[in-house]
C-alpha positions in Angstrom: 18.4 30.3 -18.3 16.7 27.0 -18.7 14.3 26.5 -15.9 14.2 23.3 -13.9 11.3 20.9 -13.0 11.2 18.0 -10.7 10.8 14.8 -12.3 7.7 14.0 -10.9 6.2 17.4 -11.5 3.7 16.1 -13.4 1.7 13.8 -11.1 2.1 16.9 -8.2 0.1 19.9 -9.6 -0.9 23.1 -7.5 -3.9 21.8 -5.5 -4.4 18.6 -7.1 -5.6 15.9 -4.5 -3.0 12.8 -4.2 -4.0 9.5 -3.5 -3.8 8.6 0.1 -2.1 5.7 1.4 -2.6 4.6 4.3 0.4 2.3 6.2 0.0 -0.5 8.4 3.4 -1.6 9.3 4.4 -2.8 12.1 8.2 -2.0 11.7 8.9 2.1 12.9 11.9 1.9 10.8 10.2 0.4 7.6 6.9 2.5 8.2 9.2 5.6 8.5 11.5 4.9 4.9 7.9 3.5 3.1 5.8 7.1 4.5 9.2 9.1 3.5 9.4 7.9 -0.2 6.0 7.7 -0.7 5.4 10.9 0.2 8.1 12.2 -2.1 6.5 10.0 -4.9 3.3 11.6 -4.8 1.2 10.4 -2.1 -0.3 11.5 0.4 0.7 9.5 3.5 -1.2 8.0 6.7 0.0 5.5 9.8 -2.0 3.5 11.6 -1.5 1.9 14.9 -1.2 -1.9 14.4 -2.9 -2.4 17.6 -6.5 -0.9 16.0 -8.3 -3.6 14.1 -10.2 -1.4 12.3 -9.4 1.7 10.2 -10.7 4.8 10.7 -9.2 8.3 9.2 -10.8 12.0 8.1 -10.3 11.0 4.6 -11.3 7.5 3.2 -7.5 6.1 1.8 -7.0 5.2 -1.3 -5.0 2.4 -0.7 -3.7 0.8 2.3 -0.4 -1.3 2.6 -0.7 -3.7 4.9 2.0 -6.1 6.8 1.3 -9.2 6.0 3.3 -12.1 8.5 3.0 -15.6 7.8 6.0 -17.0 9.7 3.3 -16.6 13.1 1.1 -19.4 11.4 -2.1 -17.7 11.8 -1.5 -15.5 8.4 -3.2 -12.4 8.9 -3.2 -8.5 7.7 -1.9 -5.7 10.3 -5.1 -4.2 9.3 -8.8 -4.8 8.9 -11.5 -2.2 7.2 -14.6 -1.9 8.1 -17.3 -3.7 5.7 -18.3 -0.3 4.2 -14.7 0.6 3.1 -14.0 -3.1 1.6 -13.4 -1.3 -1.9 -10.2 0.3 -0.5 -7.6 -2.2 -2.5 -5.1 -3.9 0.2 -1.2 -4.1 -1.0 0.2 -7.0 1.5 3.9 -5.9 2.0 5.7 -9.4 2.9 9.5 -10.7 4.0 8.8 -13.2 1.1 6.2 -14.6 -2.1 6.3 -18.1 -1.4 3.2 -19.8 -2.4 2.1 -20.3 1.0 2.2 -16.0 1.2 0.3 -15.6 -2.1 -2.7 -18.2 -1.1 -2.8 -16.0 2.4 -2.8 -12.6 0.7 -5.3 -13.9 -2.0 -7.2 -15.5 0.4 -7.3 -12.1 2.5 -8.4 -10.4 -0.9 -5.0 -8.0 -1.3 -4.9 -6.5 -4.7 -1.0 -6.8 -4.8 2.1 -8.5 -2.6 4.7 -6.7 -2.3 8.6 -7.6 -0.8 9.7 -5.5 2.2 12.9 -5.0 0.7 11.4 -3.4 -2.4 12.6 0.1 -2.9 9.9 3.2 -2.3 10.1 4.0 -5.9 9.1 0.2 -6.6 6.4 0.5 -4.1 5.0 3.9 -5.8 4.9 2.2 -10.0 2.9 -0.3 -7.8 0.4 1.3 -6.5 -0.2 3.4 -9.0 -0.5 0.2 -11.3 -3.1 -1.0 -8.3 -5.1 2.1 -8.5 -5.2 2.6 -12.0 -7.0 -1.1 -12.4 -8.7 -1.5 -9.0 -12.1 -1.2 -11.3 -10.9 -3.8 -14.2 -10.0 -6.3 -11.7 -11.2 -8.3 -9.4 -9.6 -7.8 -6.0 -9.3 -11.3 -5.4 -6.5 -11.7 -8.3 -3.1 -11.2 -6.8 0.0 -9.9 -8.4 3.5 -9.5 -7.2 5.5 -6.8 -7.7 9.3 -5.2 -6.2 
């Protein structure tokens, strides 16, 4: 009998490390669905409390996602790094990509923008995509993706 694999069996090997992502949502149901599917997709998963302005975990992430609200006026990320960590590549997850949330999320140096109501599976091709070309580009282009 034929035996059966996941399909993701490839990226998940016996004691391979998996990127870590680190989430910085403010929305428990959101946070919850994005750590759930991510988690299934091959990452290693990580909350922060939106109240602390600055990161700190055991293990440095690999990438953080990041809320990202523009509607308050001020335009800010749900999360800061310190200096030292600035090479971690921020993925700004947003209600919408108008051009007033790209300048903000290019402005706040996020690697990607992604839609809230993207799909975990979305959210996982982009990362990956982030992470595979954090070192060709800049961190100050911005792409949108979901």
């Amino acid at each position: 009998m034929p035996k059966s694999h996941r399909v993701d069996e490839g990226d998940i090997r016996q004691g391979a490390i998996r990127p870590l992502v680190l989430l910085s949502i403010a929305d428990d149901e959101l946070r919850a669905r994005f750590a759930y599917e991510l988690t299934a997709s091959g990452f290693d998963v990580t909350v922060t409390h939106i109240t602390a302005r600055r990161i700190f975990t055991a293990r440095r992430p690999d990438v953080i996602v990041a809320g990202l609200d523009t509607q308050s006026g001020n335009g800010s990320l749900s999360a800061s790094l310190p200096d030292s960590d600035s090479s971690v590549p921020v993925v700004a997850l947003v209600r919408d990509v108008s051009d007033v949330t790209r300048d903000v999320a290019r402005r706040e140096g996020c690697a990607a923008v992604c839609l809230t109501t993207c799909t975990g599976t979305a959210l996982a091709m982009g990362l990956r995509a982030v992470l595979q070309r954090t070192d060709a580009v800049s961190r100050t282009a911005t792409r949108t993706f979901g």
